[in-house]
N, C-alpha and C positions, 0 to 999 in steps of 0.2 A: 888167766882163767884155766889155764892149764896145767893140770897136776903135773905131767912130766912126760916129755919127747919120747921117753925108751920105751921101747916095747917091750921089755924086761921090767919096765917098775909098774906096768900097768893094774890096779884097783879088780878084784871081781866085780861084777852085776850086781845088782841085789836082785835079788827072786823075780823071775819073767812073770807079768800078768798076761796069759794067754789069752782072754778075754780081745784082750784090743788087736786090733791090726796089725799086720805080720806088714815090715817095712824090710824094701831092697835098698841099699845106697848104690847107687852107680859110677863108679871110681873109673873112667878110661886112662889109661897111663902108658907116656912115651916122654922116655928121658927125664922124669920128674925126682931122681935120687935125693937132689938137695931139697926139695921140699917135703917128700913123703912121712915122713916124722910128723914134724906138725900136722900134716894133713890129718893125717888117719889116728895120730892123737885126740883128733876133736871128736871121732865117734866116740871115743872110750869114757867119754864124760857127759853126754848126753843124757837130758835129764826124763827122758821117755823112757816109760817101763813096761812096754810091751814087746814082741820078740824083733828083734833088728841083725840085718843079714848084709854082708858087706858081699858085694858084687865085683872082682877088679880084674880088666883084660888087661895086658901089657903087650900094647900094638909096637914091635919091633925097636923096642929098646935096646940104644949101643951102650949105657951106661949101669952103673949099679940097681938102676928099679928093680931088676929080680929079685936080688937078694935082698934088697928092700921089701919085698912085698912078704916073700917068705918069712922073713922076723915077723912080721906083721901079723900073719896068716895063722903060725901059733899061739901066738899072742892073744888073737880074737877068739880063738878057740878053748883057748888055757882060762881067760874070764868072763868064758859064755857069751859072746856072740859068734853069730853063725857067719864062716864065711867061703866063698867060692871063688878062686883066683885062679887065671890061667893066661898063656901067651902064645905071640907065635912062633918065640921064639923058644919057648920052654920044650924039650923035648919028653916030658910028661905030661903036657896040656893034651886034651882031646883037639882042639886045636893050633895044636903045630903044624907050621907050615914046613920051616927050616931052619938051622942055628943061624942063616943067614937073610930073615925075611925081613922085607921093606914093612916102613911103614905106612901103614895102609890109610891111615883120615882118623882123626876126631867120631867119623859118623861112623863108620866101619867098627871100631871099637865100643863106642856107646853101644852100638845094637849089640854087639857079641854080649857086654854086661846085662843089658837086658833081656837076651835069650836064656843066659845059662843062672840068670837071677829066679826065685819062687817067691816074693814078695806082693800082697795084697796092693802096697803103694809101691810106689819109687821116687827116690830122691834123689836128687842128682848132685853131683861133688865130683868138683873138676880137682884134678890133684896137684894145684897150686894152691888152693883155696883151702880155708879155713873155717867149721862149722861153729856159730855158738851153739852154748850146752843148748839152751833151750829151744834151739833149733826144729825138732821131730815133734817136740811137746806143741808147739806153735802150729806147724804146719801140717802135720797129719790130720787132726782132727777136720781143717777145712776141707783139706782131699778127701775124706769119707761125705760131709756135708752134701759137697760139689763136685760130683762125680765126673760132670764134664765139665770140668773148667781144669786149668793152667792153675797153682799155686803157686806164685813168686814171692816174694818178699825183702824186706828193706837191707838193702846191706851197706855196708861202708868201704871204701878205699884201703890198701894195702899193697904198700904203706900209705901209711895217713897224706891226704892233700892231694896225691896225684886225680886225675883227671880232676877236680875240683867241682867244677861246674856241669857235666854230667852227672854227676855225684847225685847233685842236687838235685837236678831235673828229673833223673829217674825215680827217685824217694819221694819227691812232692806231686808226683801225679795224682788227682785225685780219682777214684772208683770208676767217677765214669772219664776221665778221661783214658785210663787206662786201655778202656773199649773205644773213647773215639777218633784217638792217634795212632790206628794202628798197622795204618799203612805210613806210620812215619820212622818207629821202630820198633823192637821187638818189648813193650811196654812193661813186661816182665823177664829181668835176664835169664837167662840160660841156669849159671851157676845157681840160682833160687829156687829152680824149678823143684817141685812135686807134685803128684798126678797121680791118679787110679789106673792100673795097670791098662785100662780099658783104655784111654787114653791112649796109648803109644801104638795098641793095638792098631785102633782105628787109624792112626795116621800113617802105619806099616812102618815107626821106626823111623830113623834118619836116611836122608839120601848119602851115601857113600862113593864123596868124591877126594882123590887124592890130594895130599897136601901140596900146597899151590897151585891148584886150579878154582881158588874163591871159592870155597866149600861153601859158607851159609847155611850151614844143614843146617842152625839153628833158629835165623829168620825163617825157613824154606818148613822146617816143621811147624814152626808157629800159625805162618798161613795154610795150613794144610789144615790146619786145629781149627780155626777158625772160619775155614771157607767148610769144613765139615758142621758146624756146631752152634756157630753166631747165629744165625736164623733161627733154629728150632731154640736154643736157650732164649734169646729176645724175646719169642712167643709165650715162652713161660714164665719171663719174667725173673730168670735165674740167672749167673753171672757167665763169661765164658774164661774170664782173667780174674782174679784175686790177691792180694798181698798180704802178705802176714807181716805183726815186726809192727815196729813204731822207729823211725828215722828222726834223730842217730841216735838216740838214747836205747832202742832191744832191739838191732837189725839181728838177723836170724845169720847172717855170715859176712866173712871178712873177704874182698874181692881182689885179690893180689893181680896189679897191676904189673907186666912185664910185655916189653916190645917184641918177644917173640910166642907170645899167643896168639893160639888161631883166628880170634877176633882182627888182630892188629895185623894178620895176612890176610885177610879179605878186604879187596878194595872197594868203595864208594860205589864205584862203578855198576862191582859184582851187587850190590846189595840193592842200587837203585833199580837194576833192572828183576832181579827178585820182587819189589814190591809194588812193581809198575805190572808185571804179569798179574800178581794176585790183584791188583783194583784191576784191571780188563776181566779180568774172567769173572771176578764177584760181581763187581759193579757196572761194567758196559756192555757187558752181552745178556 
């Protein structure tokens, strides 16, 4: 479904409908060179025509990502989308630290993309991950609908098979179970995520913990979303979680499985105790 990796052979726009919702993508990025290509190829086909702004920090990358990003950064610019890239390690970024800064979390990143982002929504795209076109066309619309709620939606394995059975489990949850397993996991992943900027507001953004200390900023914000919003939305009868997509036939992205994702360095452990704090605080006291 994709026209082509280069950021060189990329397609113009056709004509922005300014009418609709002005959308951030949220791209946080460390050490992703070998995937960035495809990644950020999948904006450039998106079948949403209203104005889209590419967001990408580059949290202390030792590899090619910079110069990755830069091809990119013209690119988006040269066929009309809007984009804002920076690092810490870039010594033109407003945030530079040093040619020689650590990397700082997954969550330390995301929020920089979301500070230095101007998007009515935000969507989030992990930079292993791959967007279908119909991606923004899908899921925007719900996030204006459902101001406070979480947008997720159906994705599939990449490459195909691995986790299999989570696979499954996550795609067939029905509506309401969504809402009533949710102190089991995070019922809509991360990568799927869209939201009204308000959203991230209220939850003040991810907690930013360093890599290898169990980050979970993405359970950790989930319940933060939810101990804020599940009550008053229940009362009115509005959702606090949604999914877009149809599983597997229009999942809205491809979830690239690899063992050194921040997911797969969070232990059990860390994440049990994440959602044993949030049922005490919501539910026991």
């Amino acid at each position: 479904f994709l026209a082509s990796t280069d950021p060189e052979n990329q397609l113009p726009r056709a004509p922005v409908d300014e009418r609709l919702p002005s959308v951030s993508i949220i791209v946080p990025v460390h050490n992703a060179a070998r995937w960035l290509n495809e990644t950020l190829s999948s904006v450039c086909v998106q079948t949403y025509s209203g104005p889209i702004e590419v967001s990408i920090f580059d949290d202390g990358s030792t590899d090619d990502s910079a110069s990755f990003i830069r091809r990119w950064r013209d690119a988006f610019l040269r066929i009309g989308i809007s984009v804002v890239a920076n690092g810490s390690r870039w010594p033109e970024s407003k945030n530079f630290v040093a040619e020689d800064a650590p990397n700082c979390g997954i969550g330390f990143s995301r929020n920089r993309c979301i500070e230095q982002s101007s998007g009515r929504i935000l969507v989030f795209l992990d930079s292993v991950d791959v967007m279908m076109p119909s991606r923004l066309e899908l899921q925007v619309p719900l996030a204006v609908e459902n101001p406070r709620a979480i947008i997720g939606g159906c994705w599939k394995r990449y490459p195909s098979g691995s986790t299999e059975h989570y696979e499954a489990w996550a795609n067939m949850l029905t509506n309401s179970e969504l809402h009533l397993e949710q102190f089991r996991e995070c019922t809509v992943l991360l990568p799927t995520w869209c939201m009204s900027r308000g959203i991230a507001e209220a939850v003040v953004g991810f907690v930013e913990a360093p890599p290898g200390s169990g980050e979970a900023e993405d359970l950790i914000f989930f319940q933060k979303h939810l101990a804020l919003h599940y009550d008053e939305n229940r009362a009115a009868n509005v959702p606090s979680l949604v999914r877009a997509g149809d599983y597997p036939h229009n999942p809205v992205l491809l979830y690239r499985w690899s063992p050194q994702s921040a997911s797969a360095r969070c232990s059990r452990r860390r994440l049990i105790q994440v959602r044993a704090e949030a049922f005490e605080q919501r539910i026991l006291t």
